[in-house]
C-alpha positions in Angstrom: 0.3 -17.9 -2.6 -1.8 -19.7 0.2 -3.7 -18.6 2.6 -1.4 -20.6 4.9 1.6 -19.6 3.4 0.4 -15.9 3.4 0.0 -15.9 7.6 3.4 -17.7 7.8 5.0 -14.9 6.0 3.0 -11.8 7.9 3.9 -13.0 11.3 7.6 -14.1 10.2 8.0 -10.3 9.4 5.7 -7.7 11.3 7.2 -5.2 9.7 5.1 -5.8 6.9 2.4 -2.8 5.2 -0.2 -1.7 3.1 -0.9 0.2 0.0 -3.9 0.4 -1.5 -4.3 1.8 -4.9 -7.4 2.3 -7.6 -6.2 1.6 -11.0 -9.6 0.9 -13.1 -11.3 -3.1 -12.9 -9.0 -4.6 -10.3 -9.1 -7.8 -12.1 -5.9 -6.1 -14.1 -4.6 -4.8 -11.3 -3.8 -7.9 -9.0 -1.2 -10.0 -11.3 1.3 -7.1 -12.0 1.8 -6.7 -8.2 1.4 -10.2 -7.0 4.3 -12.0 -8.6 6.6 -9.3 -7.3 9.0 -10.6 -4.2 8.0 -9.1 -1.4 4.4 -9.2 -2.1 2.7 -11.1 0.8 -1.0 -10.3 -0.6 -3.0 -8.2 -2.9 -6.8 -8.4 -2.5 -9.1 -7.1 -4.5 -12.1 -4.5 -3.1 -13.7 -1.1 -2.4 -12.7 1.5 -1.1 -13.2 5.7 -0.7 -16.9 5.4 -0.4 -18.9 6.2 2.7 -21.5 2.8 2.6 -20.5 0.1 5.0 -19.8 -3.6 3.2 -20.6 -2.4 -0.7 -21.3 -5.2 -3.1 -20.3 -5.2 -6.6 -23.5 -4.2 -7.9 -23.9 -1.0 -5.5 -20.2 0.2 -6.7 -20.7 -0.5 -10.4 -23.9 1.9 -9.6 -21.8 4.8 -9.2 -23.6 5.7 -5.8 -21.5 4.8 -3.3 -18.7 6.5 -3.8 -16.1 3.7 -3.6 -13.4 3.1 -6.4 -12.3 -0.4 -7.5 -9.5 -1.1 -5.8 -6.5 -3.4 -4.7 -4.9 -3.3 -1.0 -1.5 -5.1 -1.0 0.1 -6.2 1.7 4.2 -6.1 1.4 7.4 -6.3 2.9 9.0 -2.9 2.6 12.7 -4.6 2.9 11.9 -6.4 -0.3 10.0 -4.4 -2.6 10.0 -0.5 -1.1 6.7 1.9 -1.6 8.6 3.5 -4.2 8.8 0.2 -6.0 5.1 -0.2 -5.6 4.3 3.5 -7.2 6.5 2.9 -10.2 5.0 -0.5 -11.3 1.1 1.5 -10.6 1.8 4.5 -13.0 2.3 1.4 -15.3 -1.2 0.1 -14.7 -3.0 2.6 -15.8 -3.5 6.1 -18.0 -3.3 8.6 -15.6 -4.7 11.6 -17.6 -7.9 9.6 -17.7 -10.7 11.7 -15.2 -13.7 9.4 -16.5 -12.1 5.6 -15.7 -9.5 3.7 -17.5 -10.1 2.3 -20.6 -13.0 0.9 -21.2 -14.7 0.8 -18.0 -16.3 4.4 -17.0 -17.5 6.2 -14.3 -16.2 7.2 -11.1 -15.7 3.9 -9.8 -13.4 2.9 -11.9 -11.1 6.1 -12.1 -7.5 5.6 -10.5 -6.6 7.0 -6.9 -3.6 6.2 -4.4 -4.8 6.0 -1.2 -1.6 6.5 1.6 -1.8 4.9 5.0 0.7 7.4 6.5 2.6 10.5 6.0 5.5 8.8 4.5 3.4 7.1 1.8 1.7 10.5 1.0 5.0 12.5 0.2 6.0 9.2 -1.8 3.2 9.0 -3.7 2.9 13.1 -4.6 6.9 13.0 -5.5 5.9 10.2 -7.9 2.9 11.9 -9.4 5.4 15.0 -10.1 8.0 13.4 -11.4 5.5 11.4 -13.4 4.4 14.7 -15.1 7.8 16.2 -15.3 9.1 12.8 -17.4 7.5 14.0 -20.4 5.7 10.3 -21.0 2.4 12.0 -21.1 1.1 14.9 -22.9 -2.0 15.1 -20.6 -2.1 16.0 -16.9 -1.9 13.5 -14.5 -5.2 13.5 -12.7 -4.4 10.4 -10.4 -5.9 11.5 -7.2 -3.9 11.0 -3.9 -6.0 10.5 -1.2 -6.0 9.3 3.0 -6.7 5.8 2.7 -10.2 4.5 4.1 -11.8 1.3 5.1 -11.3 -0.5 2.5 -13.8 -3.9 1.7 -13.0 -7.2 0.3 -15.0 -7.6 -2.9 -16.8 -11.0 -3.3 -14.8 -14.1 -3.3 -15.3 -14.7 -7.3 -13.4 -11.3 -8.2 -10.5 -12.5 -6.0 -7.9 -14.2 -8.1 -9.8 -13.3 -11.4 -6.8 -13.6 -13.5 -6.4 -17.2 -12.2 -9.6 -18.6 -12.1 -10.6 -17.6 -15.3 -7.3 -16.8 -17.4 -9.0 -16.5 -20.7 -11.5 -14.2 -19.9 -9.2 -12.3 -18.2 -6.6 -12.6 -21.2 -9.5 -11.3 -23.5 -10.7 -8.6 -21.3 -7.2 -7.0 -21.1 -6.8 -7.0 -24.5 -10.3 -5.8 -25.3 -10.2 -3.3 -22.7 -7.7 -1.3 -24.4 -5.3 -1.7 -21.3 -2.8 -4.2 -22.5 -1.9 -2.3 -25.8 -2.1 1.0 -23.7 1.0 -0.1 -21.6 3.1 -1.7 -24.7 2.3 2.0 -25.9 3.6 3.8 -22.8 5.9 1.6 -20.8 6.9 -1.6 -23.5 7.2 -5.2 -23.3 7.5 -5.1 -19.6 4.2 -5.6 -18.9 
């Protein structure tokens, strides 16, 4: 969607929100939620950290404090918060303290950051019934945490899945991801 097309939408519906969530390299974490309906935007970024405007280079260096993240912007009418936390748990392996697949370090480990009260009791009913369903033998470590400000990583991460679909293609295969959710959640993905 373009930028254009992406204002039009916002100020036809005011009513729309944000939920931000760290699932590992963002790059595999933008297409799952974008071609949802409903989904106005999902940028890509940093967030959780305490240093103002991080680059790429200072969050890959594990000394900020920011994860990888993705902050989508959404019409609640059309695709609910609930909606939104189901199709994350299928992002990522949520037992994972160290990162997700092959990317480590704190930067890349998975978090949902809430933007109100509402999305905080959603998002800790999930995690529990998440454990409860048996799907994991591990606990889920996700962390749920207030959401902070959150900063748009550099223009060539945006989109990566687009602008450079067979990198991207490789590097969720090779990461481990793309056979991890066959494994857990099937062909949906």
């Amino acid at each position: 969607m373009e930028n254009g097309e992406r204002m039009r939408l916002m100020k036809e519906n005011p009513e729309t929100r944000k939920a931000t969530f760290a699932g590992g390299c963002f790059w595999c974490m933008v297409q799952p939620f974008e071609e949802m309906p409903g989904i106005i935007h999902v940028v890509s970024g940093y967030t959780g950290g305490e240093k103002e405007n991080p680059t790429y280079r200072e969050v890959c260096s594990e000394t900020t404090g920011h994860y990888e993240a993705v902050q989508i912007t959404y019409d609640p009418e059309k695709f609910p918060y609930e909606k939104l936390l189901e199709l994350y748990w299928q992002q990522i392996d949520p037992t994972d303290p160290g990162g997700q697949f092959f990317d480590r370090g704190q930067s890349y480990t998975t978090a949902i950051f809430y933007h109100n009260e509402e999305q905080r009791i959603a998002a800790e009913e999930s995690k529990q019934d998440l454990a409860k369903s048996g799907k994991f033998q591990k606990p889920i470590v996700t962390k749920i945490l207030p959401a902070k400000e959150f900063y748009e990583a550099e223009d060539y991460h945006q989109q990566y899945y687009k602008k450079n679909p067979s990198h991207y293609q490789r590097y969720s295969i090779g990461s481990g991801r793309k056979a991890f959710t066959k494994q857990h959640w099937g062909e949906q993905q």
